[in-house]
N, C-alpha and C positions, 0 to 999 in steps of 0.2 A: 166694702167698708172696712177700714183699720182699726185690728182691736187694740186701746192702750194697752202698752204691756212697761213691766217698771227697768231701771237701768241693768240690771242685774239676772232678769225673769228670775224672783227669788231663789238667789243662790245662798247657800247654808253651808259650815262648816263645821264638826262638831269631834273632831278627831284631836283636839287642844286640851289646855289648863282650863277656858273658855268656850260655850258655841257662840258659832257669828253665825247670822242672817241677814237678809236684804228684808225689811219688812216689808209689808203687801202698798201696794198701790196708799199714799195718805196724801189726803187734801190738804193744802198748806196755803194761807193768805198772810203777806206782809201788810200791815195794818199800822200808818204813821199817823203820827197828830203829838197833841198836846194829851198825853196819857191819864190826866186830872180831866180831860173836857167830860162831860154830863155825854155827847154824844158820841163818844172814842169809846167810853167804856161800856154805852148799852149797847153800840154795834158789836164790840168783842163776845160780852157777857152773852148778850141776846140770840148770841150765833152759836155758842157753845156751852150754855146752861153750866158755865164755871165762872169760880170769883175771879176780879183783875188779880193778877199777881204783880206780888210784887219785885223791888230789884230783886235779881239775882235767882226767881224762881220760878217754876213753872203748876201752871194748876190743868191735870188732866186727867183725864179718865175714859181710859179704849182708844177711838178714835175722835173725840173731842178736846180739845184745849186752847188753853193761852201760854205761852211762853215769853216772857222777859227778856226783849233782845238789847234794847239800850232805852236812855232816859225817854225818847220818840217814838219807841218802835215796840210792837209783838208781832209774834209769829202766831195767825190763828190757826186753829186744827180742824178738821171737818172729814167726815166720809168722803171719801174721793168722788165720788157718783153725787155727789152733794155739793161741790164746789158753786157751781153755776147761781144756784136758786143761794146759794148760803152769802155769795158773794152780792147780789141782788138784793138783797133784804139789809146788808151791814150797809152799800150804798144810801140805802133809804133812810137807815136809819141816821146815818151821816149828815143825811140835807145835806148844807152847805158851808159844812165847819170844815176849817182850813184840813184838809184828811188827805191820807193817799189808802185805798184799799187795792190791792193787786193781786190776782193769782198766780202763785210763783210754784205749784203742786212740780208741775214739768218739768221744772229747772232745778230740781231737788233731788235728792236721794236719801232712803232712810236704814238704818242697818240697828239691831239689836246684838248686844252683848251681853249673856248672860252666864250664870254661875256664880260659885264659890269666889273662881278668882278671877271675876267680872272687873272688879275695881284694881285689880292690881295687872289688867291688860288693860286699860284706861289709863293708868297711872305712867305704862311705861310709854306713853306718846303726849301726853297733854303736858302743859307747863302750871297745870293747877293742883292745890292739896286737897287729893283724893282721902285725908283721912278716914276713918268714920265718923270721930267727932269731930271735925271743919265740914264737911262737904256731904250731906245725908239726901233720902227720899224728897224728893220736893226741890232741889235745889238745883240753877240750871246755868250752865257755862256757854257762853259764846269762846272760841280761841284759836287757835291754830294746831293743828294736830299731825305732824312731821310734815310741815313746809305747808299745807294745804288748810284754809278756812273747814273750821265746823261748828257745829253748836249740841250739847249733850245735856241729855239731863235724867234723874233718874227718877223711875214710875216707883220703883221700889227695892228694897236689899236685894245685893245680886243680880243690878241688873242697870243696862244704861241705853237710852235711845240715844244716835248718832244720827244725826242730820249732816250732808254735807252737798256741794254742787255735785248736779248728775253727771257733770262732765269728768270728776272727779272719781265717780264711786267704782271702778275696778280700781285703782287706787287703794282706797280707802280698805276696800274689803280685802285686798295682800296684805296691807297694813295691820290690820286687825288681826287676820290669822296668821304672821309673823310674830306678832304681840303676845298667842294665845298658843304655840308650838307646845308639845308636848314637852317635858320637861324642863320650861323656862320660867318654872315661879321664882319668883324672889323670897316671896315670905313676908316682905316689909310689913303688912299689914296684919301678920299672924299673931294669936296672941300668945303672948311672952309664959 
């Protein structure tokens, strides 16, 4: 028997302005429909004991969430080892309201960036305003991050979950620890 193991077997870097990691194995379901249906929202909710979020945010806690992918769509969170039965119960809970529920865990990858200057190595790849006041805890971006889809969002100060295709994530994680080289703060976000 093959044991899953993630795109990366959690590789870490911690030698930056930043540390990057590959985090552990997360359960990830694409979850379409009409985001207002009665049964869109209890499949999400019901799957992950969090509120719907809304645009632009994400509501999570460890290995549970919802994230805000567009006006149709989230991205649900689940213990990896829990996809299965999690995915099987948001079907039920669906019946037969126009829905797509998908496990998409496999096809994913997920990396942590943290620190001090977490946000200003996020800053130097995204095309979005990383302020502190634009862009805080709870708030979650789909976009493209040096030529390649991602979606980020943050659990808390100092710190940012990246999601991105598996096929993508050595990529990603050069990316990140390029971003995060010793020496290459900006400052931008220092206060004055």
């Amino acid at each position: 028997m093959s044991k899953t193991v993630s795109a990366l077997s959690g590789a870490a870097w911690a030698e930056g302005i930043a540390q990057i990691s590959e985090a552990p194995l997360q359960g990830m379901i694409t979850l379409r429909g009409d985001l207002k249906a009665r049964a869109v929202v209890k499949a999400a909710t019901a799957a992950t004991g969090q509120t719907m979020p809304g645009q632009g945010m994400a509501e999570c806690t460890g290995e549970q969430g919802i994230c805000w992918m567009s006006p149709d769509e989230v991205l649900v969170l689940c213990p990896y080892a829990d996809v299965t039965k999690t995915l099987e119960k948001m079907h039920a809970d669906l019946g037969d309201t126009h829905s797509l529920a998908v496990d998409v865990s496999d096809a994913r990858a997920m990396f942590v960036v943290e620190g001090a200057s977490a946000r200003e190595v996020m800053a130097k790849l995204a095309p979005v305003d990383l302020s502190p006041s634009v862009f805080t805890p709870g708030m979650f971006r789909r976009t493209r991050m040096a030529q390649i889809p991602a979606a980020f969002w943050m659990p808390g100060e100092d710190a940012f979950h990246v999601v991105c295709f598996r096929s993508n994530a050595q990529y990603m994680f050069d990316l990140l620890k390029t971003a995060a080289q010793p020496g290459s703060e900006v400052g931008y976000f220092a206060a004055p």
